[in-house]
VOGU-3710 file (C-alpha; in Angstrom, 3 decimals, decimal comma):
1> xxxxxxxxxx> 49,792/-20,795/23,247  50,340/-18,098/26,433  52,208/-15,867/23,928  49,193/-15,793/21,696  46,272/-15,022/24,209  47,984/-11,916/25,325  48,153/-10,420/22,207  44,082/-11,069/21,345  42,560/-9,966/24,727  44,433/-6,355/23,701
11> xxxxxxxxxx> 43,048/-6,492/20,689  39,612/-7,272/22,487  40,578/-4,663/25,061  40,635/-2,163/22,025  37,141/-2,686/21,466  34,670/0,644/22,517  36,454/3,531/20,425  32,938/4,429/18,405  33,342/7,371/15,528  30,618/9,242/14,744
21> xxxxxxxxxx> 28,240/11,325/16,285  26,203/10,150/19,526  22,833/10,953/19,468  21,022/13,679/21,221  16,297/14,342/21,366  16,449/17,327/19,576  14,931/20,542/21,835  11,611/22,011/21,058  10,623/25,365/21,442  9,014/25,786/25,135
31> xxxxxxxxxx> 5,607/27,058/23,915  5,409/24,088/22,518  5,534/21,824/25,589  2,785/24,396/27,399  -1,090/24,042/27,377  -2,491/23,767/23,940  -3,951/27,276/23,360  -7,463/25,949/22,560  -7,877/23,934/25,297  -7,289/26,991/27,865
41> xxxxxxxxxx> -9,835/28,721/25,840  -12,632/26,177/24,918  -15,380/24,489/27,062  -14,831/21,862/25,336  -11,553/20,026/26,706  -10,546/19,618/30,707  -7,788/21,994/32,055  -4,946/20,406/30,994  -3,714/18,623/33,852  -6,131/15,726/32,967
51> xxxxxxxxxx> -4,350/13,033/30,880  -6,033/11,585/27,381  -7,175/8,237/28,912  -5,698/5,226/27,185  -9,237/3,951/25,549  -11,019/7,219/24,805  -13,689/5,391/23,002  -14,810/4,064/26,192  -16,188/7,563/27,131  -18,684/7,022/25,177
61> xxxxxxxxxx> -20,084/4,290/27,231  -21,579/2,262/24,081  -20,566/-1,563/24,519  -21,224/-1,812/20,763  -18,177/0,606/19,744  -15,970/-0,820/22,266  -16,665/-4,233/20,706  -15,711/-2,867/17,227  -12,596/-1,050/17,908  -11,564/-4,532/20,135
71> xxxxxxxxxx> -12,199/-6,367/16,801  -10,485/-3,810/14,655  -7,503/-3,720/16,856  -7,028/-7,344/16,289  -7,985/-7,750/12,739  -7,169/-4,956/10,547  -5,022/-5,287/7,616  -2,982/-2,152/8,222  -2,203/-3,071/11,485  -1,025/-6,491/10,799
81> xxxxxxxxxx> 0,990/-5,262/8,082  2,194/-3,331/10,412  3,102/-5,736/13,050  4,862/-7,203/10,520  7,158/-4,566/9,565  7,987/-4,706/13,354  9,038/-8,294/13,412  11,065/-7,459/10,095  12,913/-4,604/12,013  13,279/-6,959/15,379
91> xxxxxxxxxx> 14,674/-9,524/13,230  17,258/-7,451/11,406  18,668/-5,837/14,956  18,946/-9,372/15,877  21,113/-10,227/12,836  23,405/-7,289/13,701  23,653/-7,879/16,983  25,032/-11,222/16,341  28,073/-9,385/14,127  29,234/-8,816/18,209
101> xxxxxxxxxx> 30,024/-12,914/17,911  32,445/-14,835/16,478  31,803/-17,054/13,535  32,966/-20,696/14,412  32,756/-23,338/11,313  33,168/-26,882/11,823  34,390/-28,873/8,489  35,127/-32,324/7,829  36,311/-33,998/4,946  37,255/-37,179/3,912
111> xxxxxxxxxx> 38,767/-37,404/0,274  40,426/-40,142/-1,926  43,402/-38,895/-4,118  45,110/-40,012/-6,946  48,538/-38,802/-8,199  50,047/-39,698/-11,193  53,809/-38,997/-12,342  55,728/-36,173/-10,779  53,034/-35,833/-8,312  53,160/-39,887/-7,682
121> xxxxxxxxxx> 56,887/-39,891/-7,077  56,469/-36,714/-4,316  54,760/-39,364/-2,024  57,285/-41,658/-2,493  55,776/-43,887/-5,094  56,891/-44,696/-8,520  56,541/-42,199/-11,090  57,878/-41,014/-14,559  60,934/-42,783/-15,336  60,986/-44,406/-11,711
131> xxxxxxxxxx> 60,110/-48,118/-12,918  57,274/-47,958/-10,277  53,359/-47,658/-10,479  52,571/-44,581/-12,517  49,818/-43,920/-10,103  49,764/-42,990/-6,835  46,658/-43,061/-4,299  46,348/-40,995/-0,939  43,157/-41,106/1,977  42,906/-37,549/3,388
141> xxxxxxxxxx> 41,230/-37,023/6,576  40,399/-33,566/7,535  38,720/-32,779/11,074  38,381/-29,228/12,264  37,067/-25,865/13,206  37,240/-22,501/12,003  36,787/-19,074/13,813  36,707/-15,846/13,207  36,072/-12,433/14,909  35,895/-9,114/13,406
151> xxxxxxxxxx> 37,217/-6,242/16,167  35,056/-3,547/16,529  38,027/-0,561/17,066  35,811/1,996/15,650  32,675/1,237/16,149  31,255/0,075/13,208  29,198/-2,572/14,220  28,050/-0,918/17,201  27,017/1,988/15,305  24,811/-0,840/13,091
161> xxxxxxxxxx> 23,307/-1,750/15,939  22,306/1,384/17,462  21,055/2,144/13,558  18,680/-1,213/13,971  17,765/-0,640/17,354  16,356/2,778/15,939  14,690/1,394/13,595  13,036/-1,590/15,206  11,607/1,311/17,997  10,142/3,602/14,775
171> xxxxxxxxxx> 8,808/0,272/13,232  7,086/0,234/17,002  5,946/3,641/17,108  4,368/3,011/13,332  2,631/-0,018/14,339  1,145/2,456/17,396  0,555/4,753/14,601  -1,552/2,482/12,770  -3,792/1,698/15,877  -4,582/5,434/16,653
181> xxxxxxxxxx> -5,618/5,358/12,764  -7,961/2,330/12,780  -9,302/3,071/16,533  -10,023/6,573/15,027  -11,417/5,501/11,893  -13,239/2,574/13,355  -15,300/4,881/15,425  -15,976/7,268/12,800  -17,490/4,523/10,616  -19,429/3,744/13,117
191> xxxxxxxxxx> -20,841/7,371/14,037  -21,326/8,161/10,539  -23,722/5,138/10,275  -25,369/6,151/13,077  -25,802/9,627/12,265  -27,190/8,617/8,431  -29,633/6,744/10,337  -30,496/9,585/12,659  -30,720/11,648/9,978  -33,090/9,406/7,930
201> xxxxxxxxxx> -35,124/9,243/10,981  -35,438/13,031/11,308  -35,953/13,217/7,744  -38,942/10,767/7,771  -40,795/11,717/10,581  -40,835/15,557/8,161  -42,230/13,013/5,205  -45,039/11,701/7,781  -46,104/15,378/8,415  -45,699/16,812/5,100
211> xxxxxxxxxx> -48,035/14,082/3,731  -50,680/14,901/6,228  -49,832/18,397/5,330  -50,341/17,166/1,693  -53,559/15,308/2,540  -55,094/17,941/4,180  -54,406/20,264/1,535  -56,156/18,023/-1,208  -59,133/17,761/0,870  -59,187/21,766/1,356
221> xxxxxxxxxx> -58,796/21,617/-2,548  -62,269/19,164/-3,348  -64,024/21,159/-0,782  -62,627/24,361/-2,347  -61,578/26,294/-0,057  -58,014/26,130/-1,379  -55,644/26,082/-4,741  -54,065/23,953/-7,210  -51,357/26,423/-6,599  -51,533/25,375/-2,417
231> xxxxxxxxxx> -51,013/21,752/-3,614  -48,744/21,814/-5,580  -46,669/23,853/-2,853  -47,014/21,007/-0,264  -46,091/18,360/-2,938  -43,056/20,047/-3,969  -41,785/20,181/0,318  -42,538/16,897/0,541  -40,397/15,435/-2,988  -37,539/17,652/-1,545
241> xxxxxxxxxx> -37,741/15,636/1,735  -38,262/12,470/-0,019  -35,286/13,104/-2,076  -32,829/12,801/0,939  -33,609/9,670/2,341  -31,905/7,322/-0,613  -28,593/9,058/0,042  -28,716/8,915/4,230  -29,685/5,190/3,359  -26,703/4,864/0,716
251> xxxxxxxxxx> -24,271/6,489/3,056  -25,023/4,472/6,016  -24,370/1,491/4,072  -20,875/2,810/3,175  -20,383/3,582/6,780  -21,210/-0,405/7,424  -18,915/-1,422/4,801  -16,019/0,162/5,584  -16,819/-0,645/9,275  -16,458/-4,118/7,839
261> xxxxxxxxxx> -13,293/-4,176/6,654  -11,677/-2,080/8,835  -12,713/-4,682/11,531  -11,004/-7,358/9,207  -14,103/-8,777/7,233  -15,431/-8,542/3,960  -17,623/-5,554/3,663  -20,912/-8,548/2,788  -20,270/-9,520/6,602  -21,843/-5,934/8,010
271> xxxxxxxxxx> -22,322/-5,802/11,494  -26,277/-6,103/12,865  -25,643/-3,982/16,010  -24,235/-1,071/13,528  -27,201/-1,730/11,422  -29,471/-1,293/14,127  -27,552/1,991/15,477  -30,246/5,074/15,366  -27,846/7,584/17,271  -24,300/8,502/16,816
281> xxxxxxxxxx> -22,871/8,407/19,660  -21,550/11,389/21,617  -19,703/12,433/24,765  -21,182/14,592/27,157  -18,578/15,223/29,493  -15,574/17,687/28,576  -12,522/15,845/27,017  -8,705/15,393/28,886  -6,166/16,804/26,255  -3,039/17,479/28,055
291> xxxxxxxxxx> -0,551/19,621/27,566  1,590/20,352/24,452  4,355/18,089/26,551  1,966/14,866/26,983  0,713/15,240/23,090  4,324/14,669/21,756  5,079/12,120/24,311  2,091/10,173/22,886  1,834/10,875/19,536  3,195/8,008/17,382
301> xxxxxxxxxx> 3,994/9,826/14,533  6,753/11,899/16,168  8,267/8,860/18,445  8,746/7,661/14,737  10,273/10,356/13,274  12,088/10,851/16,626  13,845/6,916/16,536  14,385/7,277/12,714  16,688/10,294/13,782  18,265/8,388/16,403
311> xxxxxxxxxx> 18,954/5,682/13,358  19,973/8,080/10,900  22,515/9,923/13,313  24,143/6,355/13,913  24,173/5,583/10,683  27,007/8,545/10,157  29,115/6,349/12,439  28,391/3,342/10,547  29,862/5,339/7,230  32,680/7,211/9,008
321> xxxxxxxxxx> 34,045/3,451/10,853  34,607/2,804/6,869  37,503/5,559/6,993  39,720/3,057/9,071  40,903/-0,269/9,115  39,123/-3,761/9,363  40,577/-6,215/11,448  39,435/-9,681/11,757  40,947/-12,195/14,182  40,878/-15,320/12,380
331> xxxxxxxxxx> 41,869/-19,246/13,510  41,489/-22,631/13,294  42,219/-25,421/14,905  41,745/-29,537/13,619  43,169/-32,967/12,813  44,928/-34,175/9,166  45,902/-37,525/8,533  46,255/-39,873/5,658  44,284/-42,716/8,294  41,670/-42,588/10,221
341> xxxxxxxxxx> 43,700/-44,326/12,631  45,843/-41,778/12,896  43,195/-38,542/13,063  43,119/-38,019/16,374  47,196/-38,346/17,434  49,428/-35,474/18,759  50,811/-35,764/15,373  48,193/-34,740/13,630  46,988/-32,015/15,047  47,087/-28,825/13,404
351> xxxxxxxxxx> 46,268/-24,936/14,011  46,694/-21,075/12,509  45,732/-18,297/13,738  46,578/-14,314/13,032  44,727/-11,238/12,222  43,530/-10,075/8,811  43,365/-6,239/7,938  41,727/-4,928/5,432  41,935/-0,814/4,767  40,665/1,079/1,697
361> xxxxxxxxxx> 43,316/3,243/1,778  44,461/5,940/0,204  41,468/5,880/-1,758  38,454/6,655/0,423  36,584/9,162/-2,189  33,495/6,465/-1,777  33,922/6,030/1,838  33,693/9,926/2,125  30,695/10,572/-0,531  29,373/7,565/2,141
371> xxxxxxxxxx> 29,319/10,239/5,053  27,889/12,715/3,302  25,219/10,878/2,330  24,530/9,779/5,905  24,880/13,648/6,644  21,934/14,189/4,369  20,044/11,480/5,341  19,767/12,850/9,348  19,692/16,342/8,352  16,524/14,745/6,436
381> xxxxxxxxxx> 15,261/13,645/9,447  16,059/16,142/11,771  13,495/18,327/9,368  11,020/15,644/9,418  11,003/15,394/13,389  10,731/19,019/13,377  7,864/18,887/10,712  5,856/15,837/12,759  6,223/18,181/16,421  4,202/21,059/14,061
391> xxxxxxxxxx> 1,871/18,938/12,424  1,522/17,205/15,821  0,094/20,901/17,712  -1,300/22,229/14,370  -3,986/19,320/14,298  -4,640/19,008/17,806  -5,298/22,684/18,226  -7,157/22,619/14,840  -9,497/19,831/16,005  -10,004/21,761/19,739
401> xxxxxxxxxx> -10,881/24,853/17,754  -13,332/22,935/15,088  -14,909/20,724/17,998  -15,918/23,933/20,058  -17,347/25,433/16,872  -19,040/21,953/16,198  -20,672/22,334/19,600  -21,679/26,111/19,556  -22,831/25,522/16,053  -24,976/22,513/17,934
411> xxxxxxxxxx> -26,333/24,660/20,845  -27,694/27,019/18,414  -29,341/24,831/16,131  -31,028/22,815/18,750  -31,826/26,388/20,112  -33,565/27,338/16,188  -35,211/23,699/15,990  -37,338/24,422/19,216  -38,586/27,819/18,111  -39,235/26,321/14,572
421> xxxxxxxxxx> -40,853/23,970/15,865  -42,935/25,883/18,206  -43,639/28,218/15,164  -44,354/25,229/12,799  -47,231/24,382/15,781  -48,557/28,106/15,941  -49,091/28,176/12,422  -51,037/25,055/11,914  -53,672/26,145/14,690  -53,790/29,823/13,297
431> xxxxxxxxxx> -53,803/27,901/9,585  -56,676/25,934/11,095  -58,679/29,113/12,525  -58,385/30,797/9,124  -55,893/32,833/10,993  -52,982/32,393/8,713  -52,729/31,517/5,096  -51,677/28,162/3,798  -48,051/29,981/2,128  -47,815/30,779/6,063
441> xxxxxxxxxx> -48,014/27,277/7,148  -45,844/26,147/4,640  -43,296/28,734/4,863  -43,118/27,337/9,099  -43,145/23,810/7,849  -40,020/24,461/5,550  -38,380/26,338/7,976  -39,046/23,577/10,515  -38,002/20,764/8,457  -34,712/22,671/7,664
451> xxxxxxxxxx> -33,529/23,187/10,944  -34,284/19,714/12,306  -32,145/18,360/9,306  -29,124/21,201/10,183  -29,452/20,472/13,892  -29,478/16,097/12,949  -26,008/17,157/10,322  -24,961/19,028/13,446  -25,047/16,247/15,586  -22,944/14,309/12,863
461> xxxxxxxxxx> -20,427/16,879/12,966  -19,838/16,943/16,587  -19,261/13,362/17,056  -16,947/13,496/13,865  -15,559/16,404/15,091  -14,789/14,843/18,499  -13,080/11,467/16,995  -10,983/13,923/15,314  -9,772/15,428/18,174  -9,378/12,185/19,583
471> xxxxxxxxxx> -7,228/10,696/16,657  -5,292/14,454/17,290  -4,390/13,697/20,831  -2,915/10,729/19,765  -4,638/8,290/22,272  -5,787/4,403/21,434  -2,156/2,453/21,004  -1,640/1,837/24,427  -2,432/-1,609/25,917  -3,576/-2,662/22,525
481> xxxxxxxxxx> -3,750/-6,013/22,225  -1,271/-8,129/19,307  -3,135/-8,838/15,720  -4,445/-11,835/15,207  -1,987/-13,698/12,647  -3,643/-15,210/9,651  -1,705/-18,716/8,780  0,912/-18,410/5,813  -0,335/-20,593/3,328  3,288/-21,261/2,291
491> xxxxx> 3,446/-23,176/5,999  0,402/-24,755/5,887  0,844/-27,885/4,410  -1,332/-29,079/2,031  -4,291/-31,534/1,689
//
């Protein structure tokens, strides 16, 4: 037994030798890791030394929104699915990791034989032409184990696992992925029903005035000191007013409906608070990007492309360990007797062990056209990791750019709604004098009544534009908590 353990801790010892290439984070360019170019040029973000806090919605200090994005985080669809894919990808490194073990099979077997001629007279019984019984009947007992345990000389297996681990950590970095996307979208929902309802409210408070514009321009009529002409004028501004609030109210309740099911519920189940939401909300206060460095670090959508290099690039080692020879240590070890009496005696004991190599050699046209595939398959990657570090700084310099415009846009419509408004007022008392005509005060009125809707839109597009920028930076996956798992019906047993 001495002068076969020597022998299989070399082997063992030959274990380690892994083909292929290791894998190396690609470099990016250093402009890349640097400020983002917007953010040293807008008023809009923090110098870039402040870090993208880990909740960003919570700057908007609205208990409602934090509530919703909790209750997205834990219930959405796409992130369960998701988590799910994760567990798949866990699960599968865990069946690869256990190639590193040896298989050990315990078997036992009782059979009843019967042999008849030839076969009869082998075990010393009668048999053709021997005047004995022409059958013959035998009691095999069969007791044992088998093992076996594939050496991994060139790194095959450990190549598989690094490929798995890879994968498991992109399945990670997806499910991360899929949380920036619903915290993101979650908010939005919610602004954009806000903002409908903002608008609606600007756009109703013009219908109040226009109809006391309207009124007043009747009674000017009957008393005649005005036209058919000046009524018709005022009835047209208000039905163009009118005609706006049916599609604030019908987007508001898309808003609430896809706030629904993003937050895991049908989109009948819409939230009250939402409903009730008159404001979008906004943040005040300048926002933390980073730097170029921090955005890739956090961004899930290059750690994914990033570990499905990492996979890829092992994967080449998994194809080129198919070049070389397979060797399996294989044994077994057991009792064999004809009684059970006799099963477990010295004399029935029985063993066999040896290696067993298996090479596809000379022939290793598919093992090669293997490789190259692999070869492909990270280059592949390589140019998607590449693409996801662009895309990456393209959209978060893209939303720092479109968020300052949102907000200088803002500034000067607020800036036109007060002197429109002030005009609208100095119009009506000259109107009222005899000062003015009425095409005067109507002409103010429009002109009022368009730039309080512009500057309300406005105010939609900077709190859209600012969730943008904050689904950009890549913020909202940390600390989240685990999806709430809905029970398989498969496991659920039934009534």
């Amino acid at each position: 037994m001495k002068r076969l353990i020597f022998p299989v801790m070399a082997a063992l010892g030959l274990s380690g030798c892994v083909v292929g290439p290791d894998y190396a984070r690609p470099s990016v360019a250093p402009s890349a890791s640097g400020p983002l170019t917007e953010a040293t040029r807008s008023i809009a973000a923090s110098p870039p030394i402040s870090p993208l806090p880990d909740r960003w919605w919570r700057l908007y200090d609205d208990p409602v929104l934090d509530r919703l994005v909790a209750e997205a985080l834990a219930h959405n669809t796409d992130i369960r699915v998701a988590a799910a894919n994760l567990q798949r990808a866990r699960a599968v490194l865990a069946e690869q990791r256990g190639q590193r073990l040896p298989t050990i099979t315990p078997n036992a077997q009782v059979t009843r034989n019967q042999f008849n001629g030839a076969s009869a007279a082998a075990f010393g019984g009668g048999g053709a032409g021997g005047g004995g019984p022409q059958t013959f009947v035998v009691n095999l007992f069969d007791l044992g184990l088998d093992a076996s345990y594939e050496l991994d000389l060139f790194g095959g297996i450990s190549r598989a696992i690094e490929a798995g681990r890879g994968d498991a950590e992109a399945a990670a970095a997806t499910l991360d992925a899929a949380r920036v996307s619903v915290a993101a979208e979650t908010a939005r929902a919610y602004a954009t029903a806000c903002s409908n309802a903002a608008q609606a409210a600007v756009a109703q408070e013009t219908v109040d005035l226009q109809q006391k514009t309207l009124g007043l321009t009747q009674t000017l009529f009957d008393a005649g000191r005005g036209t058919r002409r000046d009524v018709e004028r005022a009835d047209v501004l208000l039905a163009q007013t009118q005609a706006q609030l049916p599609l604030l109210d019908a987007e508001k309740r898309a808003a609430l409906y896809a706030l629904a099911t993003l937050t895991g519920r049908p989109p009948a189940e819409v939230d009250a608070d939402a409903s009730r939401c008159t404001a979008a909300p906004r943040v005040t206060t300048t926002i933390p990007t980073g730097d170029g460095a921090a955005l890739l670090a956090r961004r899930p959508d290059v750690r994914s492309a990033e570990h499905t290099l990492a996979a890829d690039t092992a994967r080449i080692g998994v194809a080129v360990s198919a070049l070389y020879p397979s060797i399996r240590l294989a044994g077994s070890i057991g009792f064999n007797a004809t009684r059970g009496s006799q099963l477990f005696k010295a004399t029935s004991a029985t063993y066999s062990f040896g290696p067993l190599i298996s090479w596809n050699f000379p022939n290793q046209t598919a093992a090669r056209a293997q490789i190259a595939q692999a070869r492909a398959g990270a280059d592949a990657s390589l140019a998607r990791f590449d693409g996801a570090v662009l895309t990456a700084l393209r959209e978060a310099e893209t939303a720092l750019a479109r968020y300052a415009g949102a907000l200088d846009r803002n500034a000067a419509l607020l800036r036109a709604e007060q002197a429109s408004s002030k005009a609208a007022a100095l119009s009506r008392l000259r109107f009222d004098s005899g000062a003015d005509s009425f095409l005067q005060l109507i002409e103010a009125e429009r002109e009022r009544a368009d730039t309080r809707a512009a500057r309300a839109a406005s105010d939609a597009a900077v709190a859209d534009a600012q969730i943008t920028l904050f689904k950009a930076l890549g913020g909202g996956w940390e600390e989240a908590p685990d999806p709430v798992r809905r029970p398989d019906p498969a496991q659920t047993p039934a009534p």
